[in-house]
C-alpha positions in Angstrom: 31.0 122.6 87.5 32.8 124.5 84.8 32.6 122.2 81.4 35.9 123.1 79.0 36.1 121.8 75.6 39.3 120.9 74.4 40.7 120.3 71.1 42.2 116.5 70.8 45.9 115.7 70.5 49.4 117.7 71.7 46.7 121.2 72.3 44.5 118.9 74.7 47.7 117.7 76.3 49.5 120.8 76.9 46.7 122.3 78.5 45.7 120.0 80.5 49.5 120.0 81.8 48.7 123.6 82.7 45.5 122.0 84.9 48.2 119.6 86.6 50.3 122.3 87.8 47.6 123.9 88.8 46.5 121.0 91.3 49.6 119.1 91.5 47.6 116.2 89.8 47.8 114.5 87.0 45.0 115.3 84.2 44.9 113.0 81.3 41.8 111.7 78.9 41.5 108.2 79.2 42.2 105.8 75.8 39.2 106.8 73.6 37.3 108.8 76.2 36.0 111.3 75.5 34.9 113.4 78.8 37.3 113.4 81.7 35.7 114.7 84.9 38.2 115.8 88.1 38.1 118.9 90.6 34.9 120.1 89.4 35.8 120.2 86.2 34.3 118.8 83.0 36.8 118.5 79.8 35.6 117.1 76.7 38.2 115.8 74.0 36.5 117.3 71.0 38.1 118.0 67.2 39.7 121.4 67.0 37.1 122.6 64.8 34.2 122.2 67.1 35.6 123.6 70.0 33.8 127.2 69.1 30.9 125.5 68.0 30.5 123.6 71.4 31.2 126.9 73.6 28.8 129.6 71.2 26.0 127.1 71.7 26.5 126.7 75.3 27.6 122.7 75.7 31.0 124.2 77.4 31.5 127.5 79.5 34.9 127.4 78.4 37.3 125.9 75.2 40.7 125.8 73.8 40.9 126.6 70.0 43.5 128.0 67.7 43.2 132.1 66.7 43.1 130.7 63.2 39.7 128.8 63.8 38.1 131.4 65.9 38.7 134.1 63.1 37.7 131.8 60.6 34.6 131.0 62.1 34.0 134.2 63.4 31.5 133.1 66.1 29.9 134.7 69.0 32.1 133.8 72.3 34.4 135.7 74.3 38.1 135.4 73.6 39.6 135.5 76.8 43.5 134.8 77.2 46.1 133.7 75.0 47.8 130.4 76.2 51.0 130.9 73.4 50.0 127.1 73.1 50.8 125.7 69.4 52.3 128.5 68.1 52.0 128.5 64.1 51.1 130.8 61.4 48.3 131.3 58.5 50.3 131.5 55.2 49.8 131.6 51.4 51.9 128.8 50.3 52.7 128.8 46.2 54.9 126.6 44.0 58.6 126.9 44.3 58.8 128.1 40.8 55.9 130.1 41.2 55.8 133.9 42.5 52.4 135.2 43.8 51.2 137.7 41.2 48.8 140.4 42.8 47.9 141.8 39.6 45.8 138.8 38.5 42.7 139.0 38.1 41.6 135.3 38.8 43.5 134.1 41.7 42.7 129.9 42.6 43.3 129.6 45.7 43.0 126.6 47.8 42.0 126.0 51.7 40.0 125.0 54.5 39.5 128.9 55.7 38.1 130.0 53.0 36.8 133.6 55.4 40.2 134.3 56.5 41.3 133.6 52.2 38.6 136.1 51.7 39.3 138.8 53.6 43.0 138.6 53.0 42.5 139.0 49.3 40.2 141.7 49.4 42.4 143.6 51.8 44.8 143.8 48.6 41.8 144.6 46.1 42.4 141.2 44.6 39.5 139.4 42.6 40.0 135.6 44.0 38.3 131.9 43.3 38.7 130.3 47.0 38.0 126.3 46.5 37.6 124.6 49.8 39.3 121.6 51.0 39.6 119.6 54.0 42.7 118.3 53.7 45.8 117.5 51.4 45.8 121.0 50.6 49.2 121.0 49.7 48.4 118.9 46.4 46.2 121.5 44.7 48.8 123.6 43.4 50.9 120.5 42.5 48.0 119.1 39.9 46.1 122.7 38.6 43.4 122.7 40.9 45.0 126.0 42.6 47.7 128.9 41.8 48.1 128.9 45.6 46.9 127.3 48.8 46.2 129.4 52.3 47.1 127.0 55.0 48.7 126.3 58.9 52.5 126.6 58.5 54.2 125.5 61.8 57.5 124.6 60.5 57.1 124.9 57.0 58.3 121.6 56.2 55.5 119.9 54.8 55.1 122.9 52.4 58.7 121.8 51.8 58.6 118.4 51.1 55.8 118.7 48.5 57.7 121.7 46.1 56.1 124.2 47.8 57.0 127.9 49.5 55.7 130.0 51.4 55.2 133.4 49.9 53.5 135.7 52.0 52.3 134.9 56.0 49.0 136.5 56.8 48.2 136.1 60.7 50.0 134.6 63.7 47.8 131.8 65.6 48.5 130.5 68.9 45.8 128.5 71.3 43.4 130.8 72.9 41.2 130.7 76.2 37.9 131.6 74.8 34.2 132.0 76.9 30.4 131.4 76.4 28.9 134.7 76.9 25.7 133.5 78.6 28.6 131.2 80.7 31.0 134.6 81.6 28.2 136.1 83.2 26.4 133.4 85.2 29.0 131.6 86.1 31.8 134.6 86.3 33.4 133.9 89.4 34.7 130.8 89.2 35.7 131.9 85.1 37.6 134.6 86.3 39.0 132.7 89.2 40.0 129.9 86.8 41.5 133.0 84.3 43.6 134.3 86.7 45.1 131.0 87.5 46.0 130.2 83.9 47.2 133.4 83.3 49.3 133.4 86.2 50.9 129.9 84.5 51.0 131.3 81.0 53.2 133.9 82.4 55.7 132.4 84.3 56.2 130.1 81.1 56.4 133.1 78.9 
């Protein structure tokens, strides 16, 4: 039995539509359940942050995550296929009045991905202060905590409605397939068979 780890809400959803197509049957997590077991299959309904955590350490063969989280986190799995799933982007968001001045040298900047912040910054030789925060993030530049926030712009319209624009993007994210390493190998057969199902799906909807 292949375990799969997915993230919970509209990602869950969307892939488990993909599992429905894929056997003409109906996949869905039951109210407040939180493992769903059907075909040989084991899905667990997990937050989108853990997803990587649960398939590094081995609790799932297989997981759903965002390309955001798994750069952020950068953990030890296999990334195996692209689902173009929740498509959104990683952006520096400032105030409307504000421009992004790269010749600072004491950028505050505001996020929950603080690595993905890091390396950004230091791709442009820019000295930064990255201040973590799990949420609200929008608000730091709005009181003085932050000159600018790095955050998951979809539409852009919460950015929006809180005086805020974005000034430069920094990575595309989409939901990816991803793999246990110990998992690809001993169970590779029925991954790979699984993979090519998916991708098959994934590419007709493309």
């Amino acid at each position: 039995m292949l375990t799969i780890a997915l993230p919970k809400g509209r990602i869950a959803q969307e892939t488990l539509a993909i599992f429905s197509q894929l056997f003409g049957e109906g996949f869905e997590f039951e109210s407040r359940k939180l493992i769903l077991e059907a075909h040989g299959f084991r899905f667990l309904n997990v937050r989108n942050q853990d997803v990587p955590t649960y398939v590094e350490h081995g609790a799932a063969d297989l997981g759903v995550v965002g390309l955001d989280v798994i750069t952020e986190k950068e953990l030890e799995i296999l990334d195996l296929l692209d689902l173009g799933l929740g498509r959104c982007k990683v952006a520096i968001g400032i105030r409307n009045e504000d421009e992004l001045d790269w010749s600072r040298p004491d950028i505050k900047v505001a996020t929950k991905m603080v690595n993905i912040a890091k390396k950004y910054f230091a791709s442009k030789a820019v000295g930064v202060e990255v201040i973590k925060l799990y949420g609200s993030i929008e608000l730091a530049p709005l009181v003085g905590l932050a000159d600018a926030i790095v955050d998951i712009v979809e539409t852009g319209n919460t950015m929006r409605e809180n005086g805020l624009k974005v000034a430069e993007e920094i990575m595309d994210s989409s939901a990816h397939l991803i793999a246990n390493k110990n998992s690809f190998y001993a169970k590779k057969e029925e991954i790979l068979d699984l993979y090519a199902k998916i991708k098959s799906i994934v590419d007709e909807r493309a």
